[in-house]
C-alpha positions as CSV (number, residue, x, y, z in Angstrom):
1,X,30.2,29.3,-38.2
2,X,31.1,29.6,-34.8
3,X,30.9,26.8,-31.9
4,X,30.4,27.5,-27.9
5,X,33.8,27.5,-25.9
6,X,35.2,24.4,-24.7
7,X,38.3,22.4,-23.5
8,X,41.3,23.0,-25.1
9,X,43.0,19.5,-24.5
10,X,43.7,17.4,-27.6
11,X,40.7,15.7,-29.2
12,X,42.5,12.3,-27.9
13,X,42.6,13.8,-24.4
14,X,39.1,14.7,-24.3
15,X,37.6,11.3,-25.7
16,X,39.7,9.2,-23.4
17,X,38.5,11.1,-20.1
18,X,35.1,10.9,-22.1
19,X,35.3,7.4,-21.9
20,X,36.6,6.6,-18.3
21,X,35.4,9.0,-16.2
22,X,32.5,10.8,-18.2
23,X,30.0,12.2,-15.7
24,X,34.0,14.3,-14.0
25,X,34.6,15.4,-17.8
26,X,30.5,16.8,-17.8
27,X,30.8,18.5,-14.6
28,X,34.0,19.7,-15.0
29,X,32.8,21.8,-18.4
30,X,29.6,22.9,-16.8
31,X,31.2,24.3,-14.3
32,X,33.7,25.7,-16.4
33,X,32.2,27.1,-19.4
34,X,27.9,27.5,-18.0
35,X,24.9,25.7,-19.9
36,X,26.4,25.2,-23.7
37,X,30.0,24.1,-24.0
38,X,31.9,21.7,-26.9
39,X,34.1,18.6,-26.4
40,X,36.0,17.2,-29.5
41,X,35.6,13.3,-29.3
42,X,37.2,11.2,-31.3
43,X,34.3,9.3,-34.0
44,X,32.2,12.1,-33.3
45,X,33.8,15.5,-34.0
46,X,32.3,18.7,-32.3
47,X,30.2,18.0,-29.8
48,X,28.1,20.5,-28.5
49,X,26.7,19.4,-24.6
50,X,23.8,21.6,-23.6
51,X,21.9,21.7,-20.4
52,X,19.8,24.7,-20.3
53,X,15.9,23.3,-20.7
54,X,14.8,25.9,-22.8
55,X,17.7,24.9,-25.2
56,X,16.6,20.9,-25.1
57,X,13.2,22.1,-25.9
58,X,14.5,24.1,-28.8
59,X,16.3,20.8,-29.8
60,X,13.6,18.3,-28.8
61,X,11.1,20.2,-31.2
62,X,12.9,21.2,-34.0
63,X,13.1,20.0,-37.6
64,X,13.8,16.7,-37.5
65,X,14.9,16.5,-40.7
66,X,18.0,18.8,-39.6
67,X,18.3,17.2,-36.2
68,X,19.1,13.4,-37.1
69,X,18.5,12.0,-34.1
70,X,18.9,8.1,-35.9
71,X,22.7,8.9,-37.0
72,X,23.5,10.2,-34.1
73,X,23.0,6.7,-32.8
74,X,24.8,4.8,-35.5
75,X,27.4,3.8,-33.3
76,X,24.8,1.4,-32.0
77,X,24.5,-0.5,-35.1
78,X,26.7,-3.5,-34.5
79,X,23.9,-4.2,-31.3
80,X,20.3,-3.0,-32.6
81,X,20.9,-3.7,-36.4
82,X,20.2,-1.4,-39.6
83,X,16.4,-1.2,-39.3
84,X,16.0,-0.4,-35.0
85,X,13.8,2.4,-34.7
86,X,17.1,4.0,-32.9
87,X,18.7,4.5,-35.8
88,X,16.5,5.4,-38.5
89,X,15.7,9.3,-39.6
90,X,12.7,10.7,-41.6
91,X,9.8,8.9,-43.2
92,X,11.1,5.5,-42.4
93,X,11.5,6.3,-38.6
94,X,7.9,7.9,-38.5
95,X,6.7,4.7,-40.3
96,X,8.7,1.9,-37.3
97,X,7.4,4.1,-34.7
98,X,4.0,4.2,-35.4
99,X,4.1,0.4,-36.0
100,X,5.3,-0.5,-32.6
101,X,3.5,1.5,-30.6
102,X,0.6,-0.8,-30.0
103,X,2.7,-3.1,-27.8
104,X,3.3,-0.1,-25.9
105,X,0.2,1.9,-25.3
106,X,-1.2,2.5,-21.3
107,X,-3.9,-0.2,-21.6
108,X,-1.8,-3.0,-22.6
109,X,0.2,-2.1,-19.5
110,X,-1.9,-4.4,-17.1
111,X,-1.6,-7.1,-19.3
112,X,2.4,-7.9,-18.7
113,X,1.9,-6.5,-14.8
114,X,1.3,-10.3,-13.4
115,X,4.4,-11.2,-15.4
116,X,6.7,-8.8,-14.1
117,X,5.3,-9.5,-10.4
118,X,5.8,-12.9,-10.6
119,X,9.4,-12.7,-12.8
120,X,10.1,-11.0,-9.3
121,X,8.7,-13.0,-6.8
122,X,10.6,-16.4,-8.7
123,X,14.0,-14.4,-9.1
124,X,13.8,-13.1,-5.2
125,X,13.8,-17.1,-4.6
126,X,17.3,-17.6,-5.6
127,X,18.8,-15.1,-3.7
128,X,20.9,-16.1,-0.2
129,X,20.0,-14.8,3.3
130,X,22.5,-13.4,5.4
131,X,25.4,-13.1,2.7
132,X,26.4,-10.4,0.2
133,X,24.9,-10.3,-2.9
134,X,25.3,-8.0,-6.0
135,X,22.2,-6.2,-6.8
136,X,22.6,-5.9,-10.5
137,X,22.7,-9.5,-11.6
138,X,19.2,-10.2,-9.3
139,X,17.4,-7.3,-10.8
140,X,19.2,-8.5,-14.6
141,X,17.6,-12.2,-14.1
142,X,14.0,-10.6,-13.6
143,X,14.4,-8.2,-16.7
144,X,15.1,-10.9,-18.4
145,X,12.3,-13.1,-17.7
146,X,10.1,-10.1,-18.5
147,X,11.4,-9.8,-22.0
148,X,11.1,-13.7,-22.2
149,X,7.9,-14.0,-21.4
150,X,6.4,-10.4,-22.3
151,X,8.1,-9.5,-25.2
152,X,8.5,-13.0,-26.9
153,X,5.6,-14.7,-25.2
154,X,7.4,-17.5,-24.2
155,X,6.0,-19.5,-21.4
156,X,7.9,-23.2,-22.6
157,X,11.0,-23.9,-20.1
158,X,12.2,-26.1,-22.6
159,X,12.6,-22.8,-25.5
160,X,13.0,-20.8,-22.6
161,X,16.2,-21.7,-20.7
162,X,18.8,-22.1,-23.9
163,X,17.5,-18.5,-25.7
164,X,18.2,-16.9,-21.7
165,X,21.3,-18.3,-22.1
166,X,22.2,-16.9,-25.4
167,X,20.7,-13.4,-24.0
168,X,22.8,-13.7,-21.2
169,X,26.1,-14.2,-22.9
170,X,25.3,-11.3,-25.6
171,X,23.9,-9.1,-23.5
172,X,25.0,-10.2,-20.0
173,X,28.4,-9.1,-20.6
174,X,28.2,-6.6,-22.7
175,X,31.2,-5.1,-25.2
176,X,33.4,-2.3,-24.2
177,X,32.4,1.1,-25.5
178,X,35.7,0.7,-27.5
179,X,34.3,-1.7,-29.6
180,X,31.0,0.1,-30.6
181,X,33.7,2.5,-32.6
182,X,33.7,1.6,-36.3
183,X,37.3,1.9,-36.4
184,X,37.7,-0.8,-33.6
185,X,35.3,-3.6,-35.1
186,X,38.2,-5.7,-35.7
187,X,36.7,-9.3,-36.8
188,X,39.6,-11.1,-36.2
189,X,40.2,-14.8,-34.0
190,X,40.8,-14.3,-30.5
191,X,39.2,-10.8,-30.7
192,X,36.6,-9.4,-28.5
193,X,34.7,-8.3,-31.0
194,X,34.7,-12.1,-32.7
195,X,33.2,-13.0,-29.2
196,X,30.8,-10.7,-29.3
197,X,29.9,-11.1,-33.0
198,X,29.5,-15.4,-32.0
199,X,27.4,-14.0,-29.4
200,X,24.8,-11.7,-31.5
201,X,25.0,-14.7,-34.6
202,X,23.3,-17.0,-31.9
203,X,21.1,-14.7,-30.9
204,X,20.1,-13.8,-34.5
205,X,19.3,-17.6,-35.3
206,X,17.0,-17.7,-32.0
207,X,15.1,-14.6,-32.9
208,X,14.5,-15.3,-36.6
209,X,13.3,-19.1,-35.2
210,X,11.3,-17.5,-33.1
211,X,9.6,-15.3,-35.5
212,X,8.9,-18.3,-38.4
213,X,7.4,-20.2,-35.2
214,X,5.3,-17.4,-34.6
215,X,3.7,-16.5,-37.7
216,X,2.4,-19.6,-37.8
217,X,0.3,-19.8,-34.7
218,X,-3.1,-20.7,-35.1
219,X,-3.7,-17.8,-32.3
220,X,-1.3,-14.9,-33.3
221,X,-4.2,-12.6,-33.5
222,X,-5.2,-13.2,-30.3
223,X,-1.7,-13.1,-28.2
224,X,-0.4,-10.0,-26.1
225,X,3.0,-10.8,-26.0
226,X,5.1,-7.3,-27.8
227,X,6.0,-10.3,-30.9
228,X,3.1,-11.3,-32.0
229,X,1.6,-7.9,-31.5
230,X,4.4,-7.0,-34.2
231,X,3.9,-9.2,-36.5
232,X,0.5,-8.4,-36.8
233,X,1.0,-4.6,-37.3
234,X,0.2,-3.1,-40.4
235,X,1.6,0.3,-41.6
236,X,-0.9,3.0,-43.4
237,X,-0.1,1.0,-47.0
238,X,-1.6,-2.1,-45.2
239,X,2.0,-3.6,-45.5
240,X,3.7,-5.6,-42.2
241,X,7.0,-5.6,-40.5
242,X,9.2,-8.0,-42.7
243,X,11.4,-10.4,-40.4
244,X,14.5,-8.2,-40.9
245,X,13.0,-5.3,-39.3
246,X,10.7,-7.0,-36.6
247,X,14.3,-8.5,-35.4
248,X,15.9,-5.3,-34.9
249,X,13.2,-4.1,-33.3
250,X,13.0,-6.9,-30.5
251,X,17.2,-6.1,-30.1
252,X,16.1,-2.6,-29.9
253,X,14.0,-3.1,-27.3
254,X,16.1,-6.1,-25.4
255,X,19.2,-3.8,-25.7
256,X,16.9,-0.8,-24.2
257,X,14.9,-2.8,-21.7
258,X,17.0,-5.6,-20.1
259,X,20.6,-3.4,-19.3
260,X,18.8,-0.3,-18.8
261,X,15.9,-1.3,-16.7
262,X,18.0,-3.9,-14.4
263,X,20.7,-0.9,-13.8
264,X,18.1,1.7,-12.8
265,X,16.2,-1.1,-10.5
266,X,20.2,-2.0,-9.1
267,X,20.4,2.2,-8.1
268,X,16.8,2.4,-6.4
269,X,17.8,0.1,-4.2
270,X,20.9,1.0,-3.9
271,X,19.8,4.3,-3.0
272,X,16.9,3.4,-0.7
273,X,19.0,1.1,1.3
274,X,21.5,3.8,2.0
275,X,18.3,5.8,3.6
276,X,16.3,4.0,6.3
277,X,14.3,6.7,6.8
278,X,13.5,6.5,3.2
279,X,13.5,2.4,2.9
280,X,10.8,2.7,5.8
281,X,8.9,5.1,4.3
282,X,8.6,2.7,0.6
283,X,7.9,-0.3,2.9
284,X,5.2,1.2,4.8
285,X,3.0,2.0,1.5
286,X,3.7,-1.1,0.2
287,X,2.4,-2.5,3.3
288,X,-0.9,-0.4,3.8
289,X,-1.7,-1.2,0.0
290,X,-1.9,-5.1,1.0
291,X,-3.3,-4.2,4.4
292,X,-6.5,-6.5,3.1
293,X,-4.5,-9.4,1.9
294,X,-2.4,-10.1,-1.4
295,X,-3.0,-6.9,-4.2
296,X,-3.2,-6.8,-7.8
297,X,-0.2,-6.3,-9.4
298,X,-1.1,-3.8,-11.8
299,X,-2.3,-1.8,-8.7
300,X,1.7,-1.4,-6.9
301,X,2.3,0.4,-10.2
302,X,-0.1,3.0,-9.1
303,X,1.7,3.6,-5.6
304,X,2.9,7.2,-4.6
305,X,5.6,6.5,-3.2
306,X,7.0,3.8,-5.0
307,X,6.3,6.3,-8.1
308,X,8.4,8.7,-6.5
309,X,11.3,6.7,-6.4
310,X,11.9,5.1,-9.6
311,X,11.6,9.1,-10.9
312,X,13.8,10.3,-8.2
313,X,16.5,7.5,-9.3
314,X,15.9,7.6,-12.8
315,X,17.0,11.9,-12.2
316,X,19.3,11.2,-9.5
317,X,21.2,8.2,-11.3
318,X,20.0,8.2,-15.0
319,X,21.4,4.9,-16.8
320,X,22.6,6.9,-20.1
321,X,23.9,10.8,-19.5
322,X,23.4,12.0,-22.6
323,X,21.1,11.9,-25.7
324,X,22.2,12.8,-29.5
325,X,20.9,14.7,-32.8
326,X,23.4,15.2,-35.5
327,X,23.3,18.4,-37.5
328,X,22.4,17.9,-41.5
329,X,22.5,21.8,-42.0
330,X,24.0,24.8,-40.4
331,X,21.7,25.7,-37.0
332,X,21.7,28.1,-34.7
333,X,21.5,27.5,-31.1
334,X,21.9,30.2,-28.2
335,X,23.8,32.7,-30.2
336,X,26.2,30.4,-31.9
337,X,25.5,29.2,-35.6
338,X,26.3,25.1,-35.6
339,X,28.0,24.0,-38.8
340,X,26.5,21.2,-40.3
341,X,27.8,17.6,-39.0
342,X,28.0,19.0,-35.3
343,X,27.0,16.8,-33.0
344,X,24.5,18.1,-30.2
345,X,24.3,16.0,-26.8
346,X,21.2,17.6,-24.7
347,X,22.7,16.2,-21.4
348,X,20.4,14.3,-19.1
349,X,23.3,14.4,-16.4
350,X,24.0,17.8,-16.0
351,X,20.0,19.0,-16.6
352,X,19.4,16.5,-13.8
353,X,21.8,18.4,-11.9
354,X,20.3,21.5,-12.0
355,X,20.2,23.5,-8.8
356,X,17.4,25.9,-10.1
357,X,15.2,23.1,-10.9
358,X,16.2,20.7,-8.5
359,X,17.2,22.1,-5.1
360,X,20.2,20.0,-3.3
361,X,20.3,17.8,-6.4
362,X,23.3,16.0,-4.9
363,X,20.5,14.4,-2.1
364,X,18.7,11.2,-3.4
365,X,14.6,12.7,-2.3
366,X,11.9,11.0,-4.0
367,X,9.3,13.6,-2.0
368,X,10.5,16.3,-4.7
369,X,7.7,14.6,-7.2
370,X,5.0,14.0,-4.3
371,X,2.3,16.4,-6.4
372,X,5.0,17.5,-8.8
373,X,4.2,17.5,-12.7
374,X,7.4,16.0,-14.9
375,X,8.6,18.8,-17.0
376,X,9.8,17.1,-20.3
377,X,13.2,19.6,-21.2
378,X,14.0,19.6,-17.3
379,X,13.2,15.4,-16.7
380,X,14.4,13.6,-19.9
381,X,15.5,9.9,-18.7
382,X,13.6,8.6,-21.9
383,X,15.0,11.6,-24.1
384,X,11.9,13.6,-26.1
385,X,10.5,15.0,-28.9
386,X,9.2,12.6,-31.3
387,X,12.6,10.5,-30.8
388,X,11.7,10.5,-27.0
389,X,11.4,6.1,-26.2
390,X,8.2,4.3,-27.3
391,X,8.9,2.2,-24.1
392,X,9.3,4.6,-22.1
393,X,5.7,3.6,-20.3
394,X,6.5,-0.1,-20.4
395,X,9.7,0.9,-18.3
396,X,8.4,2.9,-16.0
397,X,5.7,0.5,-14.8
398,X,8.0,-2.3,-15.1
399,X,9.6,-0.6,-12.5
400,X,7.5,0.3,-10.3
401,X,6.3,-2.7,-10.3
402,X,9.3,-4.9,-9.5
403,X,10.0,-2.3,-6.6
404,X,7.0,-2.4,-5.0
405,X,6.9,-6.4,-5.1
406,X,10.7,-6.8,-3.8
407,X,10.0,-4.5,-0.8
408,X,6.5,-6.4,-0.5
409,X,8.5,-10.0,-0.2
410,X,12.0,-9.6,1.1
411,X,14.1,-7.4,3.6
412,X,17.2,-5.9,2.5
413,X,19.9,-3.7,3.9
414,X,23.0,-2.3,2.3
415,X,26.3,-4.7,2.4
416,X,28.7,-1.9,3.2
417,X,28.1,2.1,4.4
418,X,30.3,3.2,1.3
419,X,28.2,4.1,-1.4
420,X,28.4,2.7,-4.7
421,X,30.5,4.4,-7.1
422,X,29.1,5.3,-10.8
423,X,31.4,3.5,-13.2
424,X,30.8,3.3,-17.5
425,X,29.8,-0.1,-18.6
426,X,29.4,-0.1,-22.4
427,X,27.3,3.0,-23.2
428,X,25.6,3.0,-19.6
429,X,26.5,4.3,-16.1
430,X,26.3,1.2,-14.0
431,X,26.6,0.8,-9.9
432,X,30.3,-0.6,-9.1
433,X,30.5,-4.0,-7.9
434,X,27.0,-4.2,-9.1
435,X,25.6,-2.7,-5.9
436,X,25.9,-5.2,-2.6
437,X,22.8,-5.8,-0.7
438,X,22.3,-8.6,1.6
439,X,18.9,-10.0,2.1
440,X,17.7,-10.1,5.8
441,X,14.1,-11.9,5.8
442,X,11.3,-13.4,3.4
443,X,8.3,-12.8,4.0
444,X,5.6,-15.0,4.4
445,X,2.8,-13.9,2.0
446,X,1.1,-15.8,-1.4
447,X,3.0,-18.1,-3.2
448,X,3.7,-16.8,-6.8
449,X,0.9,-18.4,-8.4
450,X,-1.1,-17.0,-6.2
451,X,-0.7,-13.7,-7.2
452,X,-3.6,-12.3,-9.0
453,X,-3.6,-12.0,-12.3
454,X,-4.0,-8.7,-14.2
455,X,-7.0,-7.8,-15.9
456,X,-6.1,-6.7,-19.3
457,X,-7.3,-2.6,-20.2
């Protein structure tokens, strides 16, 4: 068995520049050792990073049952729970996946556009004029109103403000990295991971509420809301989601769609507002599409432009910089044979980075996708294969979306000329400071009810 070369710095070294400065420690090696290099991490082993897209495809559509792409995410456990779709491998992960991709599917998509327009337009409200603000936290409160009202159908203020709260405080301020580590799960008083265990128990007692509440509607069959549409799945035995894992999955997808989503939307702008030329350029489509008065939601998610930019950030800045598979058997990748229990990290970051694929990949240019077709091993925010994210659709409008409706209601410009720095924040790579913007204008256009609703597909 033989492993690719790699640093020769103490495992302890490695993990510790691993976890404070982890896009340096990536570059560094690529540049270093070329497409396929090992780190030894602490909790994880060998690690084997690749970056050559021929290699991700090799891994994307291999043998799943050698690849084990749900233990590889164990160290999300404490956050997700036992039965999230992220961490499950083989029969039972084909079985969760193809039970919660209903909610998910490109029809549905129009359905939740009217929330997520006007989650943006009510959020843009509370914003100041003329001061600094942090990005992050703006785009985090209309994240979370889409989850609150998309994925648990919520529309009662009185339910609705005290389970945001309990979001907010679990997922808000999320734990460090360090405490994800099974070693470091110390349930002790006074420790951070008691907090955060208070934090998920409330959280737990809200969703499982939630979920008695909801089977009992009189109307469950006839709701949209991602819930209800899992509660009335049915596998291929005719059997449902028991509560257990119907909860997991709805922490699955808050922990995947609330921190994840508001990060990418604080980098867009971020990004945009650092480019006039660019900024100008996003605001002038928006503008032509509502040159005849107030447009659909669902139709800003079809804008060029706006397209352009969420995929240009989502390459340019992706949220996580790495995706995982755990070896059950030996394997052989690029010459070298992998002994079983390796872990492989196909490496978003450095793939995003890649000169021959992306020319100047250092310079933030959403017109690189004008025309262009996404190649799936050279473009992998949402990772791939059959592990690649069931809402990864549901993201991606969401996005586009919320973009197009910010640059359609407010003016922004950056708070300072320095850009924002990439720092870790729990498993993510999250704008410092939370990204400043200060917001210049409103603009006078429909109120938010008067926004049109959505015709469902």
């Amino acid at each position: 068995m033989t492993l690719p070369p790699g640093p020769r710095s103490p495992t302890l070294v490695q993990t510790a520049a691993w976890w404070r400065r982890p896009l340096e420690l990536l570059d560094s090696c690529a540049r270093r050792f070329g497409d396929v290099f090992t780190l030894r991490l602490a909790g994880l082993g060998n690690t084997v990073v690749v970056s050559r897209p021929e290699l991700i495809k090799q891994i994307f559509t291999g043998d799943p049952e050698v690849l084990r792409a749900g233990q590889a995410n164990a160290i999300l456990l404490p956050i997700v729970g036992p039965r999230s779709v992220l961490l499950l491998d083989g029969p039972e992960h084909i079985r969760h996946r193809r039970l919660l991709m209903p909610p998910f599917v490109g029809e549905r998509m129009a359905v939740y556009a009217d929330i997520m327009a006007r989650s943006t337009v009510a959020s843009l409200g509370a914003l100041p004029v003329g001061r600094p603000f942090s990005l992050h936290p703006a785009m985090a409160r209309i994240t979370l109103d889409v989850i609150l009202h998309a994925i648990f159908g919520l529309d009662d203020e009185q339910a609705l403000g005290p389970f945001a709260e309990q979001l907010t405080e679990l997922f808000g301020h999320p734990p460090s990295f360090l405490l994800l580590l099974p070693m470091l799960r110390i349930d002790a008083p006074l420790s951070p991971y008691r907090r955060f265990l208070r934090a998920r128990a409330g959280v737990d007692r809200a969703i499982y509420h939630l979920i008695a509440e909801r089977r009992r509607a009189p109307d469950l069959a006839a709701r949209h809301d991602v819930l209800s549409l899992l509660l009335v799945a049915r596998d291929e035995a005719g059997q449902p989601m028991s509560d257990e894992e119907v909860h997991d999955e709805l922490m699955t997808i808050m922990a995947a769609g609330h921190e994840t989503s508001a990060t990418t939307l604080a980098w867009a702008f971020e990004r945009l507002l650092a480019d006039p030329i660019l900024l100008a350029k996003a605001v002038a489509e928006v503008e032509a599409a509502q040159a005849g008065g107030p447009v659909e939601a669902a139709a800003l998610a079809r804008l060029e432009y706006v397209d352009a930019i969420v995929k240009e950030t989502l390459r340019f800045r992706p949220v996580i910089p790495v995706v995982g598979r755990v070896l059950a058997a030996p394997y052989q990748l690029d010459g070298y044979r992998l002994p079983a229990g390796t872990t492989i990290w196909p490496c978003i970051h450095l793939v995003h980075r890649r000169a021959d694929l992306y020319p100047e990949p250092e310079r933030f240019r959403p017109e690189r996708w004008i025309g262009a077709r996404v190649d799936p091993y050279a473009w992998l925010p949402f990772g791939g294969g059959v592990r690649r994210c069931i809402g990864m659709g549901f993201a991606l409008y969401e996005l586009k979306v919320i973009v197009a409706t910010v640059l359609s209601r407010v003016r922004l410009c950056a708070a300072s000329p320095v850009p924002a720095r990439v720092v870790r924040r729990t498993i993510t790579m999250f704008p410092s400071d939370g990204a400043q913007a200060v917001l210049t204008a409103r603009l006078s256009s429909a109120a938010p009810s008067e926004i049109p609703a959505a015709v469902a597909g």
